[in-house]
C-alpha positions in Angstrom: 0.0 0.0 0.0 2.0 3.1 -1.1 0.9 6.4 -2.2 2.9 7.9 -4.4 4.3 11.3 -3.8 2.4 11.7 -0.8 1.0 15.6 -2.0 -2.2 14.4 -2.0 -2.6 16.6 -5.6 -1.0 14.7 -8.3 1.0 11.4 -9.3 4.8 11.4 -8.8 6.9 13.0 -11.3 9.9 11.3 -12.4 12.8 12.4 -10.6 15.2 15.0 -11.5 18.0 14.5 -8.9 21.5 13.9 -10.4 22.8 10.7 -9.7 25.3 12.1 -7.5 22.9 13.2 -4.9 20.6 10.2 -5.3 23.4 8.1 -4.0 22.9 9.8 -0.3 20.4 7.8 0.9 22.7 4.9 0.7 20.8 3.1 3.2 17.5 2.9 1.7 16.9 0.5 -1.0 15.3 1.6 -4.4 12.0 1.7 -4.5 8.7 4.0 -4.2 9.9 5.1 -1.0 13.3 6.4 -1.7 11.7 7.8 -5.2 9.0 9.8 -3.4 11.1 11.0 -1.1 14.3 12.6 -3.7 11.6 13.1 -5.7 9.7 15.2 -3.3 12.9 17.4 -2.2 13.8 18.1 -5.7 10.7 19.4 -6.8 10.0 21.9 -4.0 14.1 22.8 -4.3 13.8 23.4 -8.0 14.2 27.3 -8.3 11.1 28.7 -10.5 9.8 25.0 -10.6 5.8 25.0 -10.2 6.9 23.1 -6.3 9.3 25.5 -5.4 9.3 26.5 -1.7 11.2 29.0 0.0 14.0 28.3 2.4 12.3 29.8 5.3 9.6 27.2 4.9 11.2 23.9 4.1 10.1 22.9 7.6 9.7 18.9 8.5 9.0 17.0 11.4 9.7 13.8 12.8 7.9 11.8 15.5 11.0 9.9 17.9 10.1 6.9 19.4 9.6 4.4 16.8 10.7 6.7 13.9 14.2 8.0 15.0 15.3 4.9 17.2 13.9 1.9 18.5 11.0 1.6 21.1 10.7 -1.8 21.4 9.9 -3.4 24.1 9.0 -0.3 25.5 9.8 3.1 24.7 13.4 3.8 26.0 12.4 7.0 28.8 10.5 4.0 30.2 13.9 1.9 31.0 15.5 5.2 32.1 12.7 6.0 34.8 12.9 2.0 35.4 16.2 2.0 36.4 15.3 5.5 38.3 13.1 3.9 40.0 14.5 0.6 41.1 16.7 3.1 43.7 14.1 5.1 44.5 12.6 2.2 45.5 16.0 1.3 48.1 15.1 4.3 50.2 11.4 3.6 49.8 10.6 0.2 49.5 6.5 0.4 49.8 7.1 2.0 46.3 7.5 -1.1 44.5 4.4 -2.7 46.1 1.9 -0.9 44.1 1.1 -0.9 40.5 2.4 0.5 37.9 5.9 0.6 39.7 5.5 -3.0 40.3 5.1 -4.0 36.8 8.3 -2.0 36.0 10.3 -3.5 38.6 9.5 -7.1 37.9 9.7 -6.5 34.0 6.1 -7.0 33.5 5.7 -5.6 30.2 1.9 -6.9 29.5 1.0 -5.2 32.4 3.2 -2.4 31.5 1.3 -2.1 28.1 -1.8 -2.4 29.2 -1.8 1.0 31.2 -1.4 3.3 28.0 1.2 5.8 27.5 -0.2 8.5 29.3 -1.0 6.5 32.2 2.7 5.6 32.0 3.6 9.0 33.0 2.9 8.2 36.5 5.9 6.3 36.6 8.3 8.9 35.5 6.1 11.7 37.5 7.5 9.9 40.5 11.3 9.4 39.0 11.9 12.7 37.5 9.9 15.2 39.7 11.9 16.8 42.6 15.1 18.1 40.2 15.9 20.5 38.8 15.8 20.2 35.0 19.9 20.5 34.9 20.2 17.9 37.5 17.6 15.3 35.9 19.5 16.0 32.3 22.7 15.2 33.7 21.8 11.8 35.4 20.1 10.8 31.8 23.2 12.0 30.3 25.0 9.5 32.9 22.8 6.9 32.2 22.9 7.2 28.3 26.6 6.3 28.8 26.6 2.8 30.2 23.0 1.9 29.7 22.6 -0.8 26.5 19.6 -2.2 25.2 18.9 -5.6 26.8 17.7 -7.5 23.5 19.7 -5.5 20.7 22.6 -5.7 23.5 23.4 -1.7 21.8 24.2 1.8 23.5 20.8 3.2 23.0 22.4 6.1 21.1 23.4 3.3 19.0 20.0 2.2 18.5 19.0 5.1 16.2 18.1 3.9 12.4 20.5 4.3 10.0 18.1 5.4 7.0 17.1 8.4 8.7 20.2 9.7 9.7 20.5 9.9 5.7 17.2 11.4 5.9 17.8 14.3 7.8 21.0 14.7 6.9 19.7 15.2 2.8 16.6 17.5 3.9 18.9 19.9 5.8 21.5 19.7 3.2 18.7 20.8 0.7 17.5 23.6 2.7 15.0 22.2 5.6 14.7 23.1 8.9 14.1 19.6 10.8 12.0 19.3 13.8 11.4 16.4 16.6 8.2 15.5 17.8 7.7 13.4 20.5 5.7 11.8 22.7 8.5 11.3 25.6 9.5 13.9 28.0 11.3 16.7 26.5 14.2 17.7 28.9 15.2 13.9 28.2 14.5 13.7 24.8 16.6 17.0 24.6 19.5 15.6 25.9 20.6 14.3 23.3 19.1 15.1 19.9 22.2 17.6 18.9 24.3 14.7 19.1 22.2 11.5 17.8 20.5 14.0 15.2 22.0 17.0 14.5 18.2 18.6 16.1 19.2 20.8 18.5 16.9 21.2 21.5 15.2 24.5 21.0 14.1 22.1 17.7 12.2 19.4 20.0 9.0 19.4 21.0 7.9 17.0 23.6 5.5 15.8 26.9 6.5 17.9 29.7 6.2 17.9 33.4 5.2 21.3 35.4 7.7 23.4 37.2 8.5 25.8 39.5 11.0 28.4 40.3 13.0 28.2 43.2 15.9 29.7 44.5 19.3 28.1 45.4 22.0 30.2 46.2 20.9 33.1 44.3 20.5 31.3 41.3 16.8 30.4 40.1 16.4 26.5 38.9 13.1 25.2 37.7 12.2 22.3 39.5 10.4 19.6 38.2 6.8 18.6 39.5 4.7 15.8 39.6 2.2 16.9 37.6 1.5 16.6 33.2 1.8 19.9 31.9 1.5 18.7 28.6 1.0 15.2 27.2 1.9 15.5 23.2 0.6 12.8 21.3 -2.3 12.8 18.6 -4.1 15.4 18.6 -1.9 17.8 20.8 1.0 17.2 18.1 -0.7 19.2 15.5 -1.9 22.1 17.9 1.9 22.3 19.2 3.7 22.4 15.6 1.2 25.1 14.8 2.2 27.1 18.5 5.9 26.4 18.3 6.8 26.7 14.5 4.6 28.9 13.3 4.6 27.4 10.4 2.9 24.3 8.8 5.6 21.7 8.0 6.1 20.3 4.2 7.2 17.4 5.2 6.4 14.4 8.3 7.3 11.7 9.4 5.9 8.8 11.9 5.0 5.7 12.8 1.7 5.3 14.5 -1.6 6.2 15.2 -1.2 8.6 17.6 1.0 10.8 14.6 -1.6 10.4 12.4 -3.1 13.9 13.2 0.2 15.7 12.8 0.8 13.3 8.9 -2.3 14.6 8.1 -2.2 18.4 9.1 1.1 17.9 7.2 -0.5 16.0 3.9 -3.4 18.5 3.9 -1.4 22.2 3.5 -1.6 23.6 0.4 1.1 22.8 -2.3 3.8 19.9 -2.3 3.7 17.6 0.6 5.0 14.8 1.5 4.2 12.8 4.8 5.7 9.6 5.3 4.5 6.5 8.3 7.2 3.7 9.2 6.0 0.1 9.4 8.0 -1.5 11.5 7.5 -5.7 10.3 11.0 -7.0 9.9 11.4 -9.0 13.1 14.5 -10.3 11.8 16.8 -7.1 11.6 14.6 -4.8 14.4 11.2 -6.0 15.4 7.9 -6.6 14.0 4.9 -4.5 15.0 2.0 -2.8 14.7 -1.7 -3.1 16.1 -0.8 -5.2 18.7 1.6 -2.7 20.8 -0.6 -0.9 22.6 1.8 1.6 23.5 2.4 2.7 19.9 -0.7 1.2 17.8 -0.3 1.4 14.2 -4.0 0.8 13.0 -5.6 3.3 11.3 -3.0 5.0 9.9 -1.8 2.0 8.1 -5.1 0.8 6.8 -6.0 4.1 5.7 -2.3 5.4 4.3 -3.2 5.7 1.1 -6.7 7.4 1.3 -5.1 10.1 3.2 -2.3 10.8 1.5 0.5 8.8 3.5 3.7 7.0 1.8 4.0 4.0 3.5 7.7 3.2 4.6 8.5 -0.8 5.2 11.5 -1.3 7.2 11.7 -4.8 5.7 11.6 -3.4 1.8 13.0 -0.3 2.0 15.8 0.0 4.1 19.3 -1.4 3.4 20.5 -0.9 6.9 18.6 -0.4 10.3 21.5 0.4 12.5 25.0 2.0 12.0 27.3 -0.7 12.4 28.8 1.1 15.2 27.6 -0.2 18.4 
């Protein structure tokens, strides 16, 4: 089920790119895919083409979890606040009696799953609150050091996909201003997107906690709370593009249902678009996925890709390479 170019106005052209700059998205196989995608950045690149778009608004976004790196078996923030919590749970052991810390602390992922992402929050409400946001990004930073994935056995920061590295690395190299996002929290999420990405973090947009000021030593520090300020999935991802760009992006990219209102605020804007979903069913190389993980469902979206204007991505077909081979 593919749809083309993905602008929702008319077929696919055939591509202008010189072969020189096709050969950058080495990791990507030929195919539809790859051919809507150079396809797509050359038209709206193309100076006094009919596509052309200006600099200032080559803008794209990119869900994280499950699009940028892996998130299975559970979304990665989830390990960090596990780990967070297991001593948390040494000073307070009652903690660990009750649900859903306990399904974290006995790897119960079912259970885990069954609460929903947003309920999930709880658990890193109760890890994360308490510091101040320069205190919690250093202890993810620690922890992104040493922590590996237990079934990939990688660095997480080596768990990032290879293809769209290439991706981003191509759109920015033709003029685009690339966002992230995401679900997960955003001062961990931020910690690390200028390095895995090239994103730096005044370009994510995230879930947050609430905070407060307070002052230590005559220097303010905003303290994390254990309250959602802001939960950014579905919906909420359109309404916070529109708030913190300013701008409606030409191009998206995602990988389940709860992106599907950003793909399609994306595929719907006037002039060339381009919005792209990730199936993730090569349980070979990664993992295969979709309806069944609750915690990023991939239903509607997939069913409905082409009616609305979606380029289905298959991880199996069309990428070369899922990981760097540095690990």
């Amino acid at each position: 089920m593919r749809s083309g170019s993905g602008s929702g106005r008319r077929p696919p052209r055939r591509s202008r790119v010189a072969d020189n700059v096709v050969s950058v998205l080495s990791a990507w196989n030929d195919g539809p895919a790859k051919s809507a995608i150079l396809d797509f950045v050359a038209r709206v690149t193309e100076q006094g083409g009919p596509d052309f778009v200006p600099t200032d608004e080559r803008i794209a976004v990119f869900d994280h979890d499950g699009t940028l790196w892996c998130e299975q078996p559970l979304q990665i923030q989830f390990f960090f606040a596990q780990d967070r919590l297991k001593e948390l749970a040494l000073e307070y052991p009652p903690l660990a009696e009750r649900q859903p810390f306990k399904a974290f602390m006995e790897d119960d992922f079912r259970t885990i799953a069954d609460y929903g992402k947003q309920d999930m929050f709880e658990v890193m409400l109760e890890t994360h609150s308490g510091l101040s946001i320069e205190a919690f990004q250093r202890i993810v930073a620690a922890w992104l050091e040493t922590a590996r994935h237990r079934e990939l056995d990688r660095p997480y920061l080596a768990c990032v996909y290879q293809p769209q590295l290439e991706l981003l690395d191509h759109l920015r190299a033709n003029g685009f201003k690339t966002f992230i996002v995401s679900g997960g929290g955003i001062d961990f999420v931020r910690v690390f997107t200028q390095q895995a990405y090239g994103v730096p973090p005044e370009q994510v947009i995230a879930s947050s906690l609430k905070v407060r000021c307070e002052i230590h030593d005559g220097r303010v520090q905003l303290i994390k709370e254990s309250e959602i300020h802001l939960f950014n999935d579905r919906d909420v991802k359109a309404h916070q593009i529109a708030r913190h760009i300013g701008r409606r992006p030409i191009l998206a990219f995602g990988n389940s249902d709860g992106d599907l209102a950003m793909l399609r605020y994306v595929a719907t804007g006037e002039g060339a678009r381009l919005a792209l979903l990730l199936h993730h069913d090569d349980g070979i190389r990664e993992f295969a996925y979709d309806r069944e993980f609750r915690l990023s469902a991939l239903a509607e979206a997939l069913d409905r890709a082409e009616e609305y204007g979606i380029t289905l991505v298959g991880m199996k077909d069309d990428w070369k390479t899922i990981f760097s081979s540095t690990a």
